[in-house]
C-alpha positions in Angstrom: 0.0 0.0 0.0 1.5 3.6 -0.9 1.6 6.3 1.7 -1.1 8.3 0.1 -3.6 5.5 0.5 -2.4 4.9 4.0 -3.4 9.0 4.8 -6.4 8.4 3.3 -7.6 5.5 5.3 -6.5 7.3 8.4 -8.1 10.6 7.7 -11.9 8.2 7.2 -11.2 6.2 10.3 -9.6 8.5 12.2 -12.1 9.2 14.9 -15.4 6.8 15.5 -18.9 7.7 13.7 -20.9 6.2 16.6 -19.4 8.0 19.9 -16.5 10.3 18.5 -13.3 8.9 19.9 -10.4 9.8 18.5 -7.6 7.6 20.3 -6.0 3.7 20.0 -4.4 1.9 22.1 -6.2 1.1 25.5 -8.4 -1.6 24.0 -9.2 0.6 20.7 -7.1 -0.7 17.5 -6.1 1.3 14.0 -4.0 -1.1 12.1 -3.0 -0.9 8.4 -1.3 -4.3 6.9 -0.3 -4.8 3.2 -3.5 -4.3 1.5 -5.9 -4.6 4.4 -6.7 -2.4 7.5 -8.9 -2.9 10.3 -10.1 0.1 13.5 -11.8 -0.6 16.4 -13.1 1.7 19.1 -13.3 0.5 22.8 -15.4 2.7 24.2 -18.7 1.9 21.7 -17.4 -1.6 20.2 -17.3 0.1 16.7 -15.2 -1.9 13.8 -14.6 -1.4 10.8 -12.5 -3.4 8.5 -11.6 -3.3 4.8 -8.8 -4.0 1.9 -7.4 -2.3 -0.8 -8.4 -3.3 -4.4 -7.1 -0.9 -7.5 -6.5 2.1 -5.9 -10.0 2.2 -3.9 -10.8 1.4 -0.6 -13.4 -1.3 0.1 -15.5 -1.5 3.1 -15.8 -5.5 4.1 -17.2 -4.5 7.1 -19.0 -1.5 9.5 -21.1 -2.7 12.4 -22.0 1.3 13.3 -25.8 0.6 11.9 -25.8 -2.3 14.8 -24.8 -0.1 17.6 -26.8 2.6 16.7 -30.0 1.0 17.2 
């Protein structure tokens, strides 16, 4: 994965859509491997997760619909 796609998938998963947190470590995950990356939040139990497929990310999966019911 380039840089620029890195920066990219940061600046979307950066802070959680269901509760706003903004920090990993502590429980909460960001991690970006070869062509796939994956970000958890532990205060709401937010994931997402997702892989890289010509030059686009792809969402495999969001569970924020779940938690915000």
């Amino acid at each position: 994965m380039n840089i620029e796609m890195a920066i990219e998938i940061t600046k979307m998963v950066k802070m959680c859509p269901v509760c706003g947190d903004n920090t990993v470590g502590n429980g909460s995950k960001f991690i970006i491997e070869d062509e796939t990356f994956e970000r958890t939040c532990r205060k709401c139990g937010w994931r997402i997760t997702g892989k890289i497929e010509n030059d686009k990310v792809i969402i495999e999966s969001d569970n924020r619909e779940k938690l915000n019911r």
